[in-house]
C-alpha positions as CSV (number, residue, x, y, z in Angstrom):
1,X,27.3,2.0,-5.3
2,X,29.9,4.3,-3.6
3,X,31.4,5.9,-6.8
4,X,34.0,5.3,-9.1
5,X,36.6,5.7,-6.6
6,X,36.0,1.8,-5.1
7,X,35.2,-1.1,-6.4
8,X,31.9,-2.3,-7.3
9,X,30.0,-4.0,-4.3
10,X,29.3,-7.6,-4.4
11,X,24.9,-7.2,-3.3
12,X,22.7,-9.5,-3.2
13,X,19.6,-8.1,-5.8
14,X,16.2,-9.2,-7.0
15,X,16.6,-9.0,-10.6
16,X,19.9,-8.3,-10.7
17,X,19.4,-4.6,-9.1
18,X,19.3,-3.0,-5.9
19,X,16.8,-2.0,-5.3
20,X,14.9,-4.3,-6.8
21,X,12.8,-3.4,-9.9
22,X,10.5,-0.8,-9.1
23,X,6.7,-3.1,-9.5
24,X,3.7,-1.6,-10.1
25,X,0.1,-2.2,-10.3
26,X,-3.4,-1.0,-10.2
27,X,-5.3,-1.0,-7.4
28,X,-7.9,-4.0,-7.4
29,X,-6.1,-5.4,-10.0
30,X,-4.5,-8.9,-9.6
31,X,-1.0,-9.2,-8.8
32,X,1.4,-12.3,-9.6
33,X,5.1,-12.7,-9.0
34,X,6.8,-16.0,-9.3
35,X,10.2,-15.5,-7.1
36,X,12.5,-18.0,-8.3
37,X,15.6,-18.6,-5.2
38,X,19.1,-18.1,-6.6
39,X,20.6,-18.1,-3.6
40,X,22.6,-20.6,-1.7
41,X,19.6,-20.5,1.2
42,X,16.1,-20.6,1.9
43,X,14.3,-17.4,1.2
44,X,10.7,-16.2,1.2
45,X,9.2,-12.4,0.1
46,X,7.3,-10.5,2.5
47,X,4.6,-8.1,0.5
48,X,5.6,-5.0,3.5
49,X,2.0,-3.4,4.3
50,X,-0.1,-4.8,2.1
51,X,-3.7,-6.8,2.8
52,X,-3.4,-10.1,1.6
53,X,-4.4,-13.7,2.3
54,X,-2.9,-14.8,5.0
55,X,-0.6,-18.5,2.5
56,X,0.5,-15.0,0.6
57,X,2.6,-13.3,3.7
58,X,6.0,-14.7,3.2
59,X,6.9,-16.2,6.6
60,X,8.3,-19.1,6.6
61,X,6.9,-22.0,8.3
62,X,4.3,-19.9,9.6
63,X,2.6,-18.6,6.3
64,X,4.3,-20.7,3.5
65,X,7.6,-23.2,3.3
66,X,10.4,-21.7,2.9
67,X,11.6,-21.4,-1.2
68,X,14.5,-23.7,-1.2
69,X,17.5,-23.0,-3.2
70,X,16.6,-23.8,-7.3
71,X,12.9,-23.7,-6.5
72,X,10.5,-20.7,-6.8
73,X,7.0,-19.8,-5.7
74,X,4.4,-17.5,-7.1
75,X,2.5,-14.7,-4.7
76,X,-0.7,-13.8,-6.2
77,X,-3.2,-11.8,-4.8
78,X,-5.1,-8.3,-5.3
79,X,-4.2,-5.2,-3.2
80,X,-7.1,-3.5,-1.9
81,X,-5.0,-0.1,-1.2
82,X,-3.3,2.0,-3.2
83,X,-0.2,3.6,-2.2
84,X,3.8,3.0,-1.9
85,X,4.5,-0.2,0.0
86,X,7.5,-2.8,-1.0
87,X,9.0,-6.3,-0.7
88,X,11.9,-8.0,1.0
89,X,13.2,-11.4,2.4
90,X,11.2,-12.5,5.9
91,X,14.0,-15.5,6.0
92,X,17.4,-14.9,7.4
93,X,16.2,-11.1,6.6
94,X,18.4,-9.6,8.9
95,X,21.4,-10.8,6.5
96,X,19.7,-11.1,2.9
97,X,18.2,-7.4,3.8
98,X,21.7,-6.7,4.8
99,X,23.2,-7.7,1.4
100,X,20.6,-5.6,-0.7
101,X,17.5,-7.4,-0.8
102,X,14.3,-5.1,-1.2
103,X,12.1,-3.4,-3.8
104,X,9.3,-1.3,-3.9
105,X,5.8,-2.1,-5.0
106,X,3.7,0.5,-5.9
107,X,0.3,0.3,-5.8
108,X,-1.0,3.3,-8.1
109,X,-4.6,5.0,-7.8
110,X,-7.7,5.4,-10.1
111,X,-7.2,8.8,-9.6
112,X,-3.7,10.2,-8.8
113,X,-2.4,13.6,-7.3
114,X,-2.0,16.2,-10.3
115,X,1.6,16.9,-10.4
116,X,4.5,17.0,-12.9
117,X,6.4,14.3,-12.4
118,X,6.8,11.4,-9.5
119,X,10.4,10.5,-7.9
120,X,11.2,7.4,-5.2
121,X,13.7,7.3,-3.0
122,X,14.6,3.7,-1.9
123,X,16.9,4.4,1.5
124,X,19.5,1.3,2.5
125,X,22.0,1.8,5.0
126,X,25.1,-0.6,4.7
127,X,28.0,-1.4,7.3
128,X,31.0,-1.4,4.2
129,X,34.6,-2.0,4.8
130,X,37.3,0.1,3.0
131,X,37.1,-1.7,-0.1
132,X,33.1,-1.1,-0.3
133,X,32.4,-4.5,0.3
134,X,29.2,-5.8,2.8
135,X,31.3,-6.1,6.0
136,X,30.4,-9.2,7.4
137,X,29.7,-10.1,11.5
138,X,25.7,-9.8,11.3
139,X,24.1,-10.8,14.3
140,X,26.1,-9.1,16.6
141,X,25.5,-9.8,20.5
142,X,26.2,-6.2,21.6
143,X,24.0,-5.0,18.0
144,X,20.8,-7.0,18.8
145,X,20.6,-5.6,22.6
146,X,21.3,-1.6,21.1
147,X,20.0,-0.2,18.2
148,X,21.0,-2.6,15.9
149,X,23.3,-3.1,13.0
150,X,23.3,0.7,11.8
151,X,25.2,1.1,8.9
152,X,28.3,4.0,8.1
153,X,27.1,4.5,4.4
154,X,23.4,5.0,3.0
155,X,22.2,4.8,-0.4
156,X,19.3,6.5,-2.5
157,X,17.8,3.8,-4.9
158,X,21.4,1.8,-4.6
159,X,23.8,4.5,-4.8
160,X,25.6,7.4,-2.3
161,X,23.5,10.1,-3.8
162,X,24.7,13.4,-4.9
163,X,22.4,16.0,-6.9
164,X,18.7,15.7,-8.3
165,X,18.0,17.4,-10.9
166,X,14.4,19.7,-10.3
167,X,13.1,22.3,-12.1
168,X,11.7,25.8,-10.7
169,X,8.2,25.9,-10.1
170,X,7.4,21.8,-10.7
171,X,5.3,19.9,-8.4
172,X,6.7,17.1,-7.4
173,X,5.1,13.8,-6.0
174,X,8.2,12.2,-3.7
175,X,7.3,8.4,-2.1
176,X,10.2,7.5,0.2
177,X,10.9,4.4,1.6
178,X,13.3,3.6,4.7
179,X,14.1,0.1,3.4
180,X,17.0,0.1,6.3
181,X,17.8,-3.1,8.7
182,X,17.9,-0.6,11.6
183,X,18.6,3.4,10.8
184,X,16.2,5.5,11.7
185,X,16.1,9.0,9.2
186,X,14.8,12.5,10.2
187,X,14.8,14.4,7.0
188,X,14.6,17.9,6.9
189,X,14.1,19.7,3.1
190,X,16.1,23.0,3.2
191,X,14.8,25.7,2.0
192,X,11.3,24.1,1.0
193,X,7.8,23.0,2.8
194,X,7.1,19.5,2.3
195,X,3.5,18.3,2.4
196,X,2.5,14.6,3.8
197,X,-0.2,13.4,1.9
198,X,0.1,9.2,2.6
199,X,2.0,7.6,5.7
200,X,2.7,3.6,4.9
201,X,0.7,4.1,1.9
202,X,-2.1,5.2,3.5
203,X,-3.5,8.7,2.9
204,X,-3.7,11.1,5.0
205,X,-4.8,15.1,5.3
206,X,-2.2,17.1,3.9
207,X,0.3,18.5,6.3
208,X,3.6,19.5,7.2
209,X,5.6,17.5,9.0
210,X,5.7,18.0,12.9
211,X,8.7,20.3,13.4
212,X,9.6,20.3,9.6
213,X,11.6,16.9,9.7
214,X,10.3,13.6,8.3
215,X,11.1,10.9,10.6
216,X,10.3,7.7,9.4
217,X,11.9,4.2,11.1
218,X,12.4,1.3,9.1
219,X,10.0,0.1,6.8
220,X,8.1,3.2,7.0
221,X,6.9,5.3,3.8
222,X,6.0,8.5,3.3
223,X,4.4,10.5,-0.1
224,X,4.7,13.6,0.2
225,X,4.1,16.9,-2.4
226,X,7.2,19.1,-3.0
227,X,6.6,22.6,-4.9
228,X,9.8,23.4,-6.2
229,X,10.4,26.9,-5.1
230,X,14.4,28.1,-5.0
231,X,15.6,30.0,-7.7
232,X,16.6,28.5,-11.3
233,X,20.1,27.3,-10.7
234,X,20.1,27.2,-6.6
235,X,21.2,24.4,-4.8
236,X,19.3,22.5,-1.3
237,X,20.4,20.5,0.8
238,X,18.1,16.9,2.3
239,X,19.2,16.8,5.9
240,X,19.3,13.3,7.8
241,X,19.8,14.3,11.5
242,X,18.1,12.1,13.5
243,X,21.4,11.3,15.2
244,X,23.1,13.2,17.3
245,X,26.1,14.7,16.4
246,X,26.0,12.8,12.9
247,X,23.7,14.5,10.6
248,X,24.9,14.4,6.7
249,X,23.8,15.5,3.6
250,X,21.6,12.8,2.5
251,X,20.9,14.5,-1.2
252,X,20.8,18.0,-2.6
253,X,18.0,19.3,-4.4
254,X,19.7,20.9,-7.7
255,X,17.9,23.4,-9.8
256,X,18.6,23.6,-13.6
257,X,19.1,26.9,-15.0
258,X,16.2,28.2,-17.4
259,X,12.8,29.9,-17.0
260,X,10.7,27.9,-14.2
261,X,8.1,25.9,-15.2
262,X,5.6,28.2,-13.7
263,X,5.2,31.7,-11.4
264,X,3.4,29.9,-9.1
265,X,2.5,26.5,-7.4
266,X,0.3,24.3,-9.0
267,X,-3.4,25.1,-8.0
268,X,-4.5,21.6,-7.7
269,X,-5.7,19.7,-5.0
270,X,-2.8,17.1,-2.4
271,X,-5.2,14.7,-0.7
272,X,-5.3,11.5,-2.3
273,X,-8.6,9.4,-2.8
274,X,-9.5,7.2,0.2
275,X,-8.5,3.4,0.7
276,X,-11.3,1.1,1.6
277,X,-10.0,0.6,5.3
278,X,-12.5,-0.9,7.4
279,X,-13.2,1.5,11.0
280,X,-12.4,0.5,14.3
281,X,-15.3,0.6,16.7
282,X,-14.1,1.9,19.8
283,X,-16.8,1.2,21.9
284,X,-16.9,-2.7,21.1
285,X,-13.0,-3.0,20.8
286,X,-11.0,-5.4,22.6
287,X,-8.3,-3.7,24.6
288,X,-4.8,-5.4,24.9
289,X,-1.3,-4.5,26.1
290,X,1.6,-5.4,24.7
291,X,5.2,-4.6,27.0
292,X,8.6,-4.3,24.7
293,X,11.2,-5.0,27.3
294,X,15.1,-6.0,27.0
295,X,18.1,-4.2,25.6
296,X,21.2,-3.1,27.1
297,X,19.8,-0.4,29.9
298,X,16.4,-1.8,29.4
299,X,16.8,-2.8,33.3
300,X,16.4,-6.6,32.6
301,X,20.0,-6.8,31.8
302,X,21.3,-7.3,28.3
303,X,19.5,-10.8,27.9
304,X,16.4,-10.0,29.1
305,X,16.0,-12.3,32.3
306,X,13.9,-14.1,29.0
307,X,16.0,-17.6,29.7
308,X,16.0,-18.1,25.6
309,X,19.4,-18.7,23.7
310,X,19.9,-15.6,21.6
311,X,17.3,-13.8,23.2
312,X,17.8,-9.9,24.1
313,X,14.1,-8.4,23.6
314,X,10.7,-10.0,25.1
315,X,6.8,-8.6,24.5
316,X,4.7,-9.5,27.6
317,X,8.1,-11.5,28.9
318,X,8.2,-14.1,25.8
319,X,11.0,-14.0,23.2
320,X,10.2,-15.3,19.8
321,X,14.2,-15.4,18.1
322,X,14.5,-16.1,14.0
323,X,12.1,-15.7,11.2
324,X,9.4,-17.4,12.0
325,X,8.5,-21.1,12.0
326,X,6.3,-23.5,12.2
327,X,3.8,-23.9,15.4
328,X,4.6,-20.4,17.0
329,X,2.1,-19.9,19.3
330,X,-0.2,-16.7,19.0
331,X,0.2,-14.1,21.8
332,X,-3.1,-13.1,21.2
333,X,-6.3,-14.7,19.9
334,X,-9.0,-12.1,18.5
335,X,-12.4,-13.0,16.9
336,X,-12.5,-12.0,12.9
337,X,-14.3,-8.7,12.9
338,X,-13.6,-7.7,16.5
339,X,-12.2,-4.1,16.4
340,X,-8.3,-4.8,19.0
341,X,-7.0,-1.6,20.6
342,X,-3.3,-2.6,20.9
343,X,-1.6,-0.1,23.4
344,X,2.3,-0.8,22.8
345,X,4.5,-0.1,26.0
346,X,8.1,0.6,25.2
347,X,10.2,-0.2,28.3
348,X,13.5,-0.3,26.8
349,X,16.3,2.6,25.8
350,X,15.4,2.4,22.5
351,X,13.3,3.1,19.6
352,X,11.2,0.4,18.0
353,X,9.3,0.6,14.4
354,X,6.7,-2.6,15.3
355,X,5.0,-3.5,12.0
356,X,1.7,-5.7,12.1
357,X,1.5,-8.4,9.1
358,X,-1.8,-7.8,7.6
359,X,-3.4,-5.3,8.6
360,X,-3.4,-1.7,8.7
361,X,-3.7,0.5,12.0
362,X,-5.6,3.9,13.1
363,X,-2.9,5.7,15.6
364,X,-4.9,6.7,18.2
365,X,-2.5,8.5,20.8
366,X,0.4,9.6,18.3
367,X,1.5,13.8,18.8
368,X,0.2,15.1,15.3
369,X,0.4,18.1,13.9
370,X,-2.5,20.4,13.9
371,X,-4.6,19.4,11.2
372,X,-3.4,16.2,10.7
373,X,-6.8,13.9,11.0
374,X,-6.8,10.3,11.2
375,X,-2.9,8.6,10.7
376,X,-3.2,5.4,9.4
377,X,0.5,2.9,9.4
378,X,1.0,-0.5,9.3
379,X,4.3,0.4,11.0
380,X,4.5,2.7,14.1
381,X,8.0,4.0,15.9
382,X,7.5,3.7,19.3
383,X,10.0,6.1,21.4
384,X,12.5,4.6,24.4
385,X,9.7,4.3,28.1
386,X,6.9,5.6,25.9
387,X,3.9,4.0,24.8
388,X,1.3,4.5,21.4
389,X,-1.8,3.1,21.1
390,X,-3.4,1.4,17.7
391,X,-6.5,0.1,16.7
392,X,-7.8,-1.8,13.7
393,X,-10.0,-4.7,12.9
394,X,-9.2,-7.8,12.8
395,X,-10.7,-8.8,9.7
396,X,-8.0,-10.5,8.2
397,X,-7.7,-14.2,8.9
398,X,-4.9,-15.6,9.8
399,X,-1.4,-15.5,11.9
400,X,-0.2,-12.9,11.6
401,X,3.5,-11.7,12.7
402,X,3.6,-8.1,14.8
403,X,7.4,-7.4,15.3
404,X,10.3,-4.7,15.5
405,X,11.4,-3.8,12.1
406,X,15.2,-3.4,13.4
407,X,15.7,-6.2,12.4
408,X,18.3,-7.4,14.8
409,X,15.6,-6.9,17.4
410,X,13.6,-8.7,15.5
411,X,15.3,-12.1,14.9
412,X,16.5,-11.6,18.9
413,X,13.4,-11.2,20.2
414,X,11.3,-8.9,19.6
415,X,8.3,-10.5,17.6
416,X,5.2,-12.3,18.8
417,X,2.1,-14.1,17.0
418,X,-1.2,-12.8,16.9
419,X,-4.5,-15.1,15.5
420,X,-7.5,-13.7,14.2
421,X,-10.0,-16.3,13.9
């Protein structure tokens, strides 16, 4: 993972990699994994932003039982979407995420972007010790109440990255995925113009990203079109530097020597074919508020006033702590077809990605680019004592988990229920 200079690190893997294997399959085309538990605990797998029946979600007790360990269960169902989306443990995540667990699922189109060749970047971040080993102490008190277990070494598709290898003049599909418990990248491309053609999997009109840095929270994806324009033999640097004072070099972009592959970009078309995403109706929608409070400074002290062992975060003053479980009561009730507006009010010091189960959302209210159009997520990072509005329709049966994807916010807190019936 960290280079021949340590030992190997003991991970916890689906099939014996991490990532996971990379699964792939056509859109509208059945889908069937049987997840068989190796581990020494219960598990379950969470199918991150895609539109499934509800038994098929991978929370335990609420969704599905657990899978013990020895026993296995099989997810079947048919994504309706195409685009980059991925899998992880929604049981003791914050720990069996932690160790390594997560893969990406790929959901590929009837008719894909023309480009050369397609790259994915799987992003973990790890807390190691010296001897590159998963440092243990997960579910820190002072951790759940800040911004979570960030780690101090991050890995591209399971290893500290050094060069990739491009050619001059190849375009370049990249699909990214922050498969972090908590870190939050800003990634800025030297010496290139990326192009955002799908956020969460969802596409999008093509456009640069807002400032020229990619920020994307955990569980949030992003496909975007690189022309590969430096010089044959040049070298570029990927800059994380969403933290102050601690920006690093998260690749390099590494030209090969030789004639490019062309004089000029590709004259092809970036915006990917439509997904059949059904269209809020404003003017009938039901309008809800949802309030993020706790957190150290979050003015509610550390615990949240919430009166809940292990409790530092609340939505609308109720803490839901763990995984999920049996009988959690839904926050919010909405009829099946019923467009929601969900305005989500961050009170607290600090940034929250909130993913919905289920379903995925129209950003009304975001700060976009010029040219951006419609922005469609099924995860949305909502800023310290701002708030962002979402709509979608309910049309999904179900309950349905909408939580913080730090996930030590998440298993402290910071999750609620919401019905659609």
């Amino acid at each position: 993972m960290v280079g021949d200079d340590y030992p190997a690190t003991a991970v916890w893997a689906y099939g014996g990699s991490v990532p996971g294997p990379v699964l792939r399959v056509r859109q509208g085309t059945r889908f069937r994994a049987v997840v068989e538990n190796r581990l020494d605990e219960n598990t379950t797998v969470h199918w991150h932003g895609i539109r499934l029946p509800n038994a098929m979600d991978g929370v335990p007790g609420l969704t599905q039982p657990p899978i013990r360990p020895g026993e296995s269960f099989a997810y079947e169902f048919t994504p309706p979407d195409a685009g980059t989306f991925w899998y992880h443990p929604h049981d003791n995540s914050l720990v069996q995420m932690g160790r390594g667990l997560a893969g990406a699922l790929i959901v590929e189109e009837a008719e894909p972007a023309r480009v050369d060749r397609e790259l994915l970047w799987v992003i973990q971040d790890w807390r190691l010790t010296r001897d590159a080993q998963v440092a243990p102490g997960f579910g820190g008190r002072m951790e759940a109440a800040m911004a979570g277990r960030v780690g101090n070494t991050v890995t591209v598709n399971g290893r500290v990255p050094d060069a990739v290898p491009v050619r001059a003049g190849e375009r370049v599909r990249l699909r990214i995925v922050n498969a972090a418990t908590a870190q939050i990248v800003a990634l800025r491309f030297e010496g290139h113009r990326p192009v955002v053609v799908a956020l969460d999997g969802q596409p999008c009109e093509p456009h640069e990203p807002a400032g020229g840095r990619l920020l994307l929270g955990p569980a949030m994806r992003a496909d975007i079109i690189l022309d590969m324009t430096g010089r044959s033999g040049s070298r570029h640097a990927v800059i994380d530097d969403f933290y102050d004072r601690l920006a690093y070099e998260l690749v390099t972009l590494a030209y090969e020597p030789g004639a490019p592959l062309r004089e000029h970009p590709l004259d092809a078309p970036m915006r990917l074919p439509p997904n059949p995403l059904p269209r809020p109706d404003m003017a009938s929608a039901a309008r809800h508020e949802l309030v993020l409070q706790g957190g150290m400074m979050g003015g509610m002290g550390m615990m949240g006033g919430m009166g809940m062992r292990g409790a530092a975060w609340a939505i609308n003053g109720m803490s839901m702590t763990g995984d999920g479980h049996a009988g959690m009561p839904p926050l919010l009730t909405l009829a099946r077809g019923r467009t929601c507006a969900l305005t989500l009010r961050n009170e607290t010091a600090w940034w929250h990605p909130m993913h919905l189960h289920g379903h995925s959302f129209r950003v009304l209210d975001r700060t976009a680019s010029p040219g951006t159009g419609a922005i469609w997520g099924d995860t949305v990072l909502v800023p310290p004592r701002e708030s962002i509005e979402v709509a979608f329709v309910a049309d999904n049966p179900g309950d349905w988990m909408l939580h913080c994807h730090v996930m030590d916010h998440q298993v402290s807190g910071l999750m609620t229920i919401i019905r659609v019936a």
